[in-house]
C-alpha angles and dihedrals in degrees: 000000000000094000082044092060091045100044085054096052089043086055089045099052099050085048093063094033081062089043085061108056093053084053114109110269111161103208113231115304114238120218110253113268110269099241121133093213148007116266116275117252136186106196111181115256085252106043112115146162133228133188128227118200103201106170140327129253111213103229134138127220092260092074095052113046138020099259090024111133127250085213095046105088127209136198105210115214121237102193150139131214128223116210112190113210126168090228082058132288135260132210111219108223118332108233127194118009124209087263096052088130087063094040095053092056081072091066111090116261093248081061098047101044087054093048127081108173136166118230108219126181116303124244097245085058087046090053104044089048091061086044094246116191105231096200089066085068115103103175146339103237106206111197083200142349104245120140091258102041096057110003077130104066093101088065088062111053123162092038107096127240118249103210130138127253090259099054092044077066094049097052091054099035110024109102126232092336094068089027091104087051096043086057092057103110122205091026114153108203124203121195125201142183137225103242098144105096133250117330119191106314096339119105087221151008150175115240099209096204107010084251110093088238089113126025122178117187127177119266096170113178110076086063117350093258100039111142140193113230115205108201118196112191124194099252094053098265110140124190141184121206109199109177098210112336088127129355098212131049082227086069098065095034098056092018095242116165118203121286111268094268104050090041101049088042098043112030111068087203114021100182092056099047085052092055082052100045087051088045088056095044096052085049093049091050088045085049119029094166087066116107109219110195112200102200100241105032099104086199092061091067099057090106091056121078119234109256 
């Protein structure tokens, strides 16, 4: 009867330790960054964005953010994103491919008995329906090289892949997170630096065009090259793409990070994705006009037309 007791409150105290890492905690709130203005950016008359929708991930809140509800369900969103630029276009992460069902067979069984997802149409179908011409494809940015952000890139071969240095490294050395995108055959990768000075708060950056049109800037935490995409677009519009970072707009907003489980599971370095979560939610106060875009928060694309 004793172990029993004991055994109970043992049971009973790990219940509510665990209780206690998915309960509302907003990390320290760091002062605006102190810049008069918001960089200045030419992006060229016909320059535009489109979002492509390419299958749901069955979540809830709870999953995503400290305070989130178990009972509160979320569709995640599984997308990329086209950006049309006369100097040639790049698709932000691919998304699902047409053989999602076989890549996600790579993922580990814990994963996959935790992961209901819908498979929509890909973006190379999305692309082909609306007679895009592929030549005019630079390049597929990945903000990072997880299984749902670019399972496609097989679909596009011949356009080169955008990724850092250090998640070239990842891709080839990662274990079973980058295990989808290392199975990808015929991919030629492309890394590149940030040599193009401080932007905003970031230290560095890499100005796709020398325009302002497209800024990418380092987030690494989430995966060691993750990167932050800041998208200006001709009518004022200013986006920032932000992979996962976070997976919710709540997150930003009330500087929530992601419950222990799906942080330590999920973000290779966490101290470093909560510097960056606090970074993005200072700017947003600095810039409310600024539309973050958390990958996988379908709300967050409102302000993009379908392609």
């Amino acid at each position: 009867m004793r172990k029993t007791l004991i055994v109970a409150l043992v049971l009973l105290g790990a219940v509510l330790a665990a209780l206690q890492t998915i309960r509302s905690a907003p990390l320290a709130e760091l002062p605006p960054p102190p810049i008069s203005a918001w960089p200045h950016a030419s992006p060229p008359a016909d320059m535009a964005a489109f979002h492509l929708l390419t299958g749901l991930v069955h979540r809830n809140a709870a999953f995503a953010y400290r305070g989130g509800s178990f009972r509160d369900k979320r569709d995640f969103a599984v997308s990329a994103v086209l950006v049309k630029h006369p100097r040639g276009d790049l698709l932000i992460d691919t998304g699902f491919g047409r053989d999602i069902a076989a890549k996600f067979q790579l993922m580990p069984f814990w994963f996959r008995a935790v992961t209901q997802y819908t498979a929509l149409s890909p973006a190379s179908e999305q692309l082909a329906r609306v007679g895009y011409d592929r030549s005019q494809l630079r390049a597929i940015l990945l903000t990072h090289a997880h299984w749902d952000h670019a399972s496609a890139l097989e679909e596009f071969a011949g356009t080169p892949v955008w990724v850092t240095a250090e998640e070239r490294k990842f891709i080839a050395e990662g274990g079973f997170a980058a295990d989808v995108v290392r199975s990808a055959r015929g991919v030629h990768y492309e890394t590149y630096t940030f040599a193009s000075g401080p932007y905003l708060s970031f230290a560095r950056s890499h100005d796709v065009y020398g325009d302002g049109a497209i800024v990418i800037v380092p987030a690494p935490g989430h995966t060691p090259g993750s990167v932050i995409v800041f998208l200006n677009l001709p009518d004022a519009r200013r986006y920032a793409f932000i992979g996962d970072l976070t997976w919710q707009l709540e997150a930003v907003a009330q500087r929530e990070e992601r419950p222990l489980f799906t942080r330590f599971s999920a973000d290779l370095d966490v101290r470093s994705t909560r510097h960056e979560l606090q970074r993005m939610a200072a700017l947003a106060r600095r810039f409310p006009e600024l539309i973050i875009v958390p990958a996988h928060d379908r709300r967050a694309y409102s302000s993009l037309p379908a392609l």
